[in-house]
VEXDREN-2710 file (C-alpha; in Angstrom, 1 decimal):
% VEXDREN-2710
k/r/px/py/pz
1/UNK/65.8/18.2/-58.7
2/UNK/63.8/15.5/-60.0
3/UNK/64.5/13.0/-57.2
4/UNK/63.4/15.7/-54.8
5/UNK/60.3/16.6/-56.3
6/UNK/59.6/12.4/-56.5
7/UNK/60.6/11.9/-52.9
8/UNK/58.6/14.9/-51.5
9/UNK/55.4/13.7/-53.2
10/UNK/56.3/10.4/-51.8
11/UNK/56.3/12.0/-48.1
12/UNK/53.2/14.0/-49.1
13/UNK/51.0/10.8/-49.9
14/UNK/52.1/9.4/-46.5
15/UNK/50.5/12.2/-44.7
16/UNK/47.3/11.8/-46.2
17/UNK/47.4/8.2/-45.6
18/UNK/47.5/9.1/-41.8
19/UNK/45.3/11.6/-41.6
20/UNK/42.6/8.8/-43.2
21/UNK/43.4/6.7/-40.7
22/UNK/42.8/8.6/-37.8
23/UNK/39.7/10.1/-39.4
24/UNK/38.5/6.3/-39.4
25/UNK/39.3/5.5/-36.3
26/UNK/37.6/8.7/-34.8
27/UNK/34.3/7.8/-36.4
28/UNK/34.7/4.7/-35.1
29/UNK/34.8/5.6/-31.5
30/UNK/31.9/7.9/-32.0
31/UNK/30.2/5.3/-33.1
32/UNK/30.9/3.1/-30.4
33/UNK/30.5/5.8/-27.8
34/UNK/26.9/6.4/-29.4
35/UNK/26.7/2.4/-29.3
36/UNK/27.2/2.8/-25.6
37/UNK/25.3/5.1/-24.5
38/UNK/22.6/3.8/-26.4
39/UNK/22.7/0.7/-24.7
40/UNK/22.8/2.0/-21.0
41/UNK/19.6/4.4/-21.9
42/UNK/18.1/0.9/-22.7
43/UNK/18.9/-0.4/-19.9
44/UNK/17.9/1.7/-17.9
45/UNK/14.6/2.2/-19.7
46/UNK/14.5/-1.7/-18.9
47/UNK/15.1/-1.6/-15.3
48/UNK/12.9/1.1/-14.6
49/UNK/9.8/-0.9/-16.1
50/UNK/10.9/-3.8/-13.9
51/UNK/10.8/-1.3/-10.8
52/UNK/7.5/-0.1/-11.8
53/UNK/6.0/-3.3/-12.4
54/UNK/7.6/-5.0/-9.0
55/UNK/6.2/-1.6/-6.8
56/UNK/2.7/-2.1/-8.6
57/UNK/2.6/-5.5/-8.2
58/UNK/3.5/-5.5/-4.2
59/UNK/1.0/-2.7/-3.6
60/UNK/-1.6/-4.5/-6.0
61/UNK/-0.9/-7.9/-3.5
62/UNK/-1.6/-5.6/-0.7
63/UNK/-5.1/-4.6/-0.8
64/UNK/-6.2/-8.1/-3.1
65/UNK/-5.2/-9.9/0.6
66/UNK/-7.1/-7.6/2.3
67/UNK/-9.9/-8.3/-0.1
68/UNK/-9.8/-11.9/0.4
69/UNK/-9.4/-11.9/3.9
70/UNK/-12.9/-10.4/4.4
71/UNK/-14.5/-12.1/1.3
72/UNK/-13.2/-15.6/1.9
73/UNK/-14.5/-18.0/4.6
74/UNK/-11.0/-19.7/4.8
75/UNK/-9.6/-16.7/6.2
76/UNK/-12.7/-16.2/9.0
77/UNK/-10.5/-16.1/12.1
78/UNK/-8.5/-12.7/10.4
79/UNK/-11.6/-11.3/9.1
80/UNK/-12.9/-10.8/12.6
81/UNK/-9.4/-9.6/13.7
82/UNK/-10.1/-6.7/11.2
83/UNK/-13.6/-6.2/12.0
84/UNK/-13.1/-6.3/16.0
85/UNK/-12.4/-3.6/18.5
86/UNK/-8.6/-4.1/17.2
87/UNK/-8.9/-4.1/13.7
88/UNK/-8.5/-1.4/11.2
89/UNK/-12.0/-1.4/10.4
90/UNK/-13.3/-1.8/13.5
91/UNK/-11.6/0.9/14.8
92/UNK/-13.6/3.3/12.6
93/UNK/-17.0/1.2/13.9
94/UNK/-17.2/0.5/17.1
95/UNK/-19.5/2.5/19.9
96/UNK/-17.8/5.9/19.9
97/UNK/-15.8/5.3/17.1
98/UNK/-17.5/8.7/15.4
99/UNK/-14.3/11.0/16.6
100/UNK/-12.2/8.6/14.6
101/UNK/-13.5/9.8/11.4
102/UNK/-10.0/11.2/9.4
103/UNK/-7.5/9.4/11.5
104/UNK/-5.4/6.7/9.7
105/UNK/-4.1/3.2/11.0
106/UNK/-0.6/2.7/9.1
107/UNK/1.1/-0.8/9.8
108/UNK/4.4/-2.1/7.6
109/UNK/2.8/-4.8/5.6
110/UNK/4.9/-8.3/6.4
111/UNK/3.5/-11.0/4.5
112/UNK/6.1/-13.3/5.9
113/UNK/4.6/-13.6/9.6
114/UNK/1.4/-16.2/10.2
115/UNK/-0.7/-13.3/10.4
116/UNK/-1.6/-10.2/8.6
117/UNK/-2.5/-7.0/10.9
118/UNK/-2.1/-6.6/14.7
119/UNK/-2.5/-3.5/16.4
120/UNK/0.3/-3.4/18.8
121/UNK/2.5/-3.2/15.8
122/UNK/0.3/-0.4/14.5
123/UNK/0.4/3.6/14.6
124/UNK/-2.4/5.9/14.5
125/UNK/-2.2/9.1/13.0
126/UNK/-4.3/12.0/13.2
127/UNK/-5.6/14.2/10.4
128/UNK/-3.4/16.7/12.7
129/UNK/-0.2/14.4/12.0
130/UNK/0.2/13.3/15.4
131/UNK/0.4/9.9/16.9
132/UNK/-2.8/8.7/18.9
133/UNK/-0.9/5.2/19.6
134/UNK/2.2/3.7/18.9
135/UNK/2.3/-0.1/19.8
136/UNK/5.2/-2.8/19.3
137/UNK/8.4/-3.6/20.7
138/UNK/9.8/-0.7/19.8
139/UNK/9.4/2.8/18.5
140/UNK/8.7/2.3/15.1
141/UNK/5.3/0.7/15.8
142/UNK/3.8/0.8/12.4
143/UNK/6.3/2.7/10.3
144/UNK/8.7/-0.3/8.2
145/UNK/12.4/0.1/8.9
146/UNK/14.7/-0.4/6.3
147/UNK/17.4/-2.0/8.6
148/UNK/14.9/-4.8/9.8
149/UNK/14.5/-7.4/7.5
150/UNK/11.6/-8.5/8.7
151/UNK/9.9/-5.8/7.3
152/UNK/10.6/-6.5/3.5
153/UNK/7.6/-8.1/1.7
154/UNK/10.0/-10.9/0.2
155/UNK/13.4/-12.9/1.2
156/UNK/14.9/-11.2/-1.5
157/UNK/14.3/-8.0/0.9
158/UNK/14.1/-5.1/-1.8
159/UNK/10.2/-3.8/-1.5
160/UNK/8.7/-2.7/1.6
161/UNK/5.1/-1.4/2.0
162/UNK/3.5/0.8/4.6
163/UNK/-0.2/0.5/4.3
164/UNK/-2.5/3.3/6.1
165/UNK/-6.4/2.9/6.0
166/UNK/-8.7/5.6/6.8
167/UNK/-12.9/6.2/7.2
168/UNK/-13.1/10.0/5.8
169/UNK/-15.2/12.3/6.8
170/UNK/-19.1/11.7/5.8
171/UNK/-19.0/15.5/4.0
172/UNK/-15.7/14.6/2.1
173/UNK/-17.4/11.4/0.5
174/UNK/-19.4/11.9/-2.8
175/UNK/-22.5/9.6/-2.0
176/UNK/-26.2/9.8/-3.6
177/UNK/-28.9/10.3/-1.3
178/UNK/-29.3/7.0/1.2
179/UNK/-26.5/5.3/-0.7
180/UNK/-24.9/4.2/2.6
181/UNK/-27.6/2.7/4.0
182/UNK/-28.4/-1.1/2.4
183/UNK/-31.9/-2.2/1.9
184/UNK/-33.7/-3.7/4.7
185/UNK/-32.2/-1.7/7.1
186/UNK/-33.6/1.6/9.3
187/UNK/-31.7/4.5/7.9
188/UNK/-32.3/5.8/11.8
189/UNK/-30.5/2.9/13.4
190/UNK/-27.6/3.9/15.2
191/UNK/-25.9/0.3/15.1
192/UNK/-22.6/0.5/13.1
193/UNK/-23.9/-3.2/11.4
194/UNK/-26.8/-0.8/9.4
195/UNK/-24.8/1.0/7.2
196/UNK/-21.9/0.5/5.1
197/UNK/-19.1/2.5/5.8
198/UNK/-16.5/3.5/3.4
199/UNK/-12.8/3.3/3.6
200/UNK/-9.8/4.5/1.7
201/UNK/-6.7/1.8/2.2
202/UNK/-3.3/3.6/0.6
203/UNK/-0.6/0.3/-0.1
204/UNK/2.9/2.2/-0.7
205/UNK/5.6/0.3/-2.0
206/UNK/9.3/1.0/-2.2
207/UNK/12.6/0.5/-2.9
208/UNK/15.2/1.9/-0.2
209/UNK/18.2/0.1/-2.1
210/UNK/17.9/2.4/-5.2
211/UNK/18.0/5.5/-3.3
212/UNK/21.0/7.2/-1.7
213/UNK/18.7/8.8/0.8
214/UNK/19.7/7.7/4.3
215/UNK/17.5/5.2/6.6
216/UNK/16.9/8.1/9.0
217/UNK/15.6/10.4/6.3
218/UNK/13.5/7.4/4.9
219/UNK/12.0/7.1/8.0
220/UNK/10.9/10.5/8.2
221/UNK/9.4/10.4/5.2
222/UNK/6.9/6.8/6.4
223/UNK/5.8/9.1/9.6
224/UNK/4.4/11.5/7.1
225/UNK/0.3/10.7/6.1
226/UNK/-0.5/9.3/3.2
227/UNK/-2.8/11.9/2.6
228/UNK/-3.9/15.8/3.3
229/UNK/-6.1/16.3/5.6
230/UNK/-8.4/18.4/3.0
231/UNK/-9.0/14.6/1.5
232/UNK/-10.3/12.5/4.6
233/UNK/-11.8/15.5/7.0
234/UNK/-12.7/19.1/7.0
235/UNK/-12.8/22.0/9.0
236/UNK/-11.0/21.3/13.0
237/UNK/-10.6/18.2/14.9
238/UNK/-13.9/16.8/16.7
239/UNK/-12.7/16.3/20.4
240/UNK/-10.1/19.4/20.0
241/UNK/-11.4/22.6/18.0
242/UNK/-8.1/24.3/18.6
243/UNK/-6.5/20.9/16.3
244/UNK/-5.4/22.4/12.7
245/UNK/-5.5/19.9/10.6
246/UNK/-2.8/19.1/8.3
247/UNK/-1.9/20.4/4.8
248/UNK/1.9/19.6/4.5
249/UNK/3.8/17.1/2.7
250/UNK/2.3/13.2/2.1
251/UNK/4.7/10.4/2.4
252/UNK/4.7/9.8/-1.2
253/UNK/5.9/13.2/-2.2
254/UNK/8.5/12.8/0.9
255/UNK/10.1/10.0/-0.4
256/UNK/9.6/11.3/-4.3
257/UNK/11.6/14.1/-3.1
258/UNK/14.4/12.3/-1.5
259/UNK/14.9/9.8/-4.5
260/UNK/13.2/7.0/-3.3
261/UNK/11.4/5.0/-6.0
262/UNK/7.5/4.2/-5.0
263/UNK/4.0/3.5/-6.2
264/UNK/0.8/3.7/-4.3
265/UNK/-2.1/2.2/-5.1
266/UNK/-5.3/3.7/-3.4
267/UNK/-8.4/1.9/-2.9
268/UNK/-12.1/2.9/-2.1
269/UNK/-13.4/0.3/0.1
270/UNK/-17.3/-0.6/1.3
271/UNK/-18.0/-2.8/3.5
272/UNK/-21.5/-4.3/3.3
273/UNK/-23.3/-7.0/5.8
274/UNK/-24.3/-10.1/4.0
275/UNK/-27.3/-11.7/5.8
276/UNK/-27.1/-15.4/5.3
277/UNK/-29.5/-17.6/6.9
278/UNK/-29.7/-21.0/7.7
279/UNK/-32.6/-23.8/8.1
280/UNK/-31.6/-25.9/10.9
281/UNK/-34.3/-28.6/11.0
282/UNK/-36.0/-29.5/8.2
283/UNK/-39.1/-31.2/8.4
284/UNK/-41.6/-33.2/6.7
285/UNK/-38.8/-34.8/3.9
286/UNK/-36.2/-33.9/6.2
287/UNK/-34.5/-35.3/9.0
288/UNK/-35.9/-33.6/11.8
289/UNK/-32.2/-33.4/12.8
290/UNK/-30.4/-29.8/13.3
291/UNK/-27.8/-29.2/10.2
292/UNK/-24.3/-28.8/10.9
293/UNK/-23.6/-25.4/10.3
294/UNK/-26.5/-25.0/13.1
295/UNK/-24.6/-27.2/15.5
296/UNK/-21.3/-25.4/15.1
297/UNK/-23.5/-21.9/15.9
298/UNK/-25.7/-23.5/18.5
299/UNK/-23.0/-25.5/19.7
300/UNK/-25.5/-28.4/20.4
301/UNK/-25.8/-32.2/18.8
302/UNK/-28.1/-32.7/15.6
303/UNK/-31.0/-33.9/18.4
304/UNK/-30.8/-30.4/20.2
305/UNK/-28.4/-31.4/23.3
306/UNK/-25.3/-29.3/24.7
307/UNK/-22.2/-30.2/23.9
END
């Protein structure tokens, strides 16, 4: 009786050994488990700042090379691409350009080519959400497609960014009295160099690859504005009273809604005429000769002859 008390306290020490056991290597795998999900929250708190920061930074680049390219002399020949007949800005001020007002010129940004804007790759939208001009080769004339790598803002072609610039209405601008009109200048002048108009540039930036969304429905969401209507125009169309303007979804919100990860950065924009003048001959001390700069306006020798 003896031995089979002994041998079933032997077997009843055993169990409890296992059961240990399996108690430790449970906790371990929940700690692990916790261990890895920890981890891949990290990371993907990680790579969600580096999205952020790379869709910030190409919409930032955007609008700082528009900047430059009317501010800097270097870049004189596409400054007056801008400011001509076809440029983004001087589509909203040319003679007639007045019915403009609310419509917005969206282009795929494409840092890559040797130049930055042309029209014929350019769309023009209406605040109505209908296309006044479609230019390029093809039909996506200023929309970015995500199958043409040409389109990406880098070789490593993850970002694109669809740029749309608009002049808004006079009565959706907050402006103190005369504000728009620099110094110097008749406030009754109907020359488009008297004032300085404003402009509101949106610079979207995405990422297509982190989205499941297809190409097709991408697209669909770069046709929409980047804007309401209520923001850059009010009350009916100019040339069409009949023309409801449009209130439905933005692009951003489009491609929010779809998955696609983005960031726009908006910027209020005023153009303002710098008058810079130029002696050409100085006299008395001076030369008597014309200056340089003169001679590359006049287009004459420093004694006064054609060239």
């Amino acid at each position: 009786m003896k031995r089979h008390s002994n041998c079933q306290i032997s077997h009843s020490q055993e169990g409890a050994t296992l059961i240990a056991v399996l108690l430790f290597l449970m906790l371990i795998i929940l700690v692990g488990v916790i261990a890895v999900k920890s981890s891949i929250t990290s990371l993907r708190l990680a790579t969600s700042e580096q999205v952020d920061t790379l869709l910030l930074t190409s919409s930032d680049n955007t609008n700082k090379n528009i900047e430059n390219i009317i501010n800097e002399a270097k870049y004189e020949n596409e400054s007056v691409k801008l400011l001509g007949p076809l440029g983004f800005f001087g589509y909203f001020m040319n003679i007639g350009a007045t019915s403009n007002r609310g419509d917005q010129v969206v282009f795929c940004y494409r840092p890559r080519k040797n130049y930055f804007f042309s029209m014929s790759e350019a769309t023009v939208l209406t605040p109505s959400n209908k296309s006044k001009l479609i230019g390029g080769a093809n039909a996506s004339g200023g929309f970015c497609q995500v199958n043409n790598a040409e389109d990406f803002v880098n070789a490593r072609q993850n970002v694109m960014t669809q740029v749309s610039v608009t002049r808004p209405n006079t009565v959706s601008i907050p402006v103190t009295p005369f504000g728009h009109v620099p110094l110097g200048q008749s406030i009754t002048s109907d020359d488009a160099a008297s004032s300085s108009p404003n402009f509101r540039i949106h610079s979207t930036s995405f990422l297509p690859a982190l989205s499941s969304a297809s190409d097709s429905e991408i697209t669909e969401c770069l046709k929409k504005p980047s804007e309401n209507a209520s923001a850059i125009a009010s009350g009916v169309d100019n040339d069409d009273t009949s023309e409801i303007t449009y209130f439905g979804e933005t692009r951003n919100e489009c491609l929010a809604k779809i998955g696609v990860p983005a960031k726009v950065i908006v910027g209020e924009v005023q153009l303002e005429n710098m008058n810079n003048t130029e002696k050409c001959i100085k006299f008395g001390k001076g030369s008597g000769k014309i200056s340089d700069e003169c001679q590359k306006i006049l287009n004459v020798t420093a004694n006064g002859s054609s060239k």
